[in-house]
N, C-alpha and C positions, 0 to 999 in steps of 0.2 A: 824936731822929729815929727811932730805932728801935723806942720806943714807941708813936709815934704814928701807925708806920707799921704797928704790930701791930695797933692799934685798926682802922685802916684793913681790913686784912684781916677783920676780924672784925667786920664789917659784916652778916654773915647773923644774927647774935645781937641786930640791933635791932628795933625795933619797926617793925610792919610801918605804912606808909603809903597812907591809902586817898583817892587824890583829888579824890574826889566831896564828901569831908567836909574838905577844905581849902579854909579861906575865906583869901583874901590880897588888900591892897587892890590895884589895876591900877594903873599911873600912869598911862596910856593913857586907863582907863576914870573914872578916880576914883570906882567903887563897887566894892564886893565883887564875887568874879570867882569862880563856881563852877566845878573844873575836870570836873564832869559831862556839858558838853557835848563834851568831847573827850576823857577819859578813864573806860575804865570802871572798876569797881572793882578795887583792884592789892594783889597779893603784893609789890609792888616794896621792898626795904627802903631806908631812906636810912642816910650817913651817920650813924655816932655813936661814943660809947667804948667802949670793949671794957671789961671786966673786968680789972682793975690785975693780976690775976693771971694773964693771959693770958702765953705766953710772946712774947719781943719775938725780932722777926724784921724781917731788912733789906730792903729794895726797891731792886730798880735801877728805873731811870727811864722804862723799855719795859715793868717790870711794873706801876707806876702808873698809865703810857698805857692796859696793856690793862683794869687795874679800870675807870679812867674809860671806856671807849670800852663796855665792856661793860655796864656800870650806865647808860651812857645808854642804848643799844640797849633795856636793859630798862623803862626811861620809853617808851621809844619805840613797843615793841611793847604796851607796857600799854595805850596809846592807841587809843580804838575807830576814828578814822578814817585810821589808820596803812597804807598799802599794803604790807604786807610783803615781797611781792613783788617791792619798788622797793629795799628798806631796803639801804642799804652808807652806806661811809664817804663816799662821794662824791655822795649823794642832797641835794638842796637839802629845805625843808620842803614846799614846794609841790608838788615830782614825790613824795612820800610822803600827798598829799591834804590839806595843811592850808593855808587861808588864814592873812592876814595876823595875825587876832584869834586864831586856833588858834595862829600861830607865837609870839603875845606868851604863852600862856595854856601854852605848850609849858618857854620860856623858864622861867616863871614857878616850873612844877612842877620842873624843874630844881634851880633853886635850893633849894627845900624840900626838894628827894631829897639836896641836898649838903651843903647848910647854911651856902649862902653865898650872899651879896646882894649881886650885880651893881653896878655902877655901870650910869644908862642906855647911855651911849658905847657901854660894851662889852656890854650886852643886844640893843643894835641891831646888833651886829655880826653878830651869830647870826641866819646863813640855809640854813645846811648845819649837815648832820652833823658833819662835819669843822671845821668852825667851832665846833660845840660841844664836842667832843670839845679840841679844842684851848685855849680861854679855861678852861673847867671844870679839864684839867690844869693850867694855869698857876696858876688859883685854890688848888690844892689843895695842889701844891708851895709858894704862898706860904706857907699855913698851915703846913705841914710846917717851913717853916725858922721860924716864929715861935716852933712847938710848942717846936723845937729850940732856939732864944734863951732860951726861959722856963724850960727842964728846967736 
């Protein structure tokens, strides 16, 4: 756990992701899904490993809440039709400017910033912040105890 929870932290040493140049198929749409029209080009980094050599360091479960809450916000604000002005924990995706195809296409980048792939159930669940903030942790923590299974 404590490895993987360094790698975690050490998430500014990945490769940056630019969403414009993410093609991912939709299940919605069942064709390529450019996320250009709702995202402009982003400094945003995703999940990834850190360097084995990194030192290992522990996380309580408020400092996971705040990486995840945080790394969305930064999806979030990457996002050209994002109202900032709206942005909190408790903003649905719509008082933030995005229709229904922006929220799947929101979803979607998500996923790629985290590196994890939703079930639909729980893609459809996400209509807030707080909604994503919350499945994304739960996602993350799973991984966390698998990491931990497998070390």
């Amino acid at each position: 756990m404590k490895k993987f929870a360094a790698r975690l932290v050490a998430q500014q040493t990945a490769r940056p992701v630019a969403f414009a140049q993410v093609r991912l198929m939709s299940s919605v749409m069942k064709k390529p899904t450019m996320f250009a029209s709702v995202f402009a080009q982003s400094s945003v980094r995703s999940f990834s490993a850190a360097p084995e050599d990194e030192p290992s360091q522990q996380l309580s479960d408020s400092e996971i809440i705040e990486l995840v809450e945080g790394k969305i916000f930064e999806v979030l604000k990457s996002a050209a039709k994002c109202d900032h002005s709206k942005l909190s924990r408790t903003a649905t995706f719509e008082e933030l400017g995005f229709d229904s195809l922006d929220g799947v296409e929101l979803v979607l980048a998500l996923e790629e910033h985290f590196g994890i792939d939703l079930v639909n159930e729980e893609a459809e669940k996400i209509n807030t912040v707080m909604d994503a903030i919350q499945i994304f942790h739960s996602q993350v923590l799973q991984r966390l105890n698998v990491e931990v299974k497998n070390e």
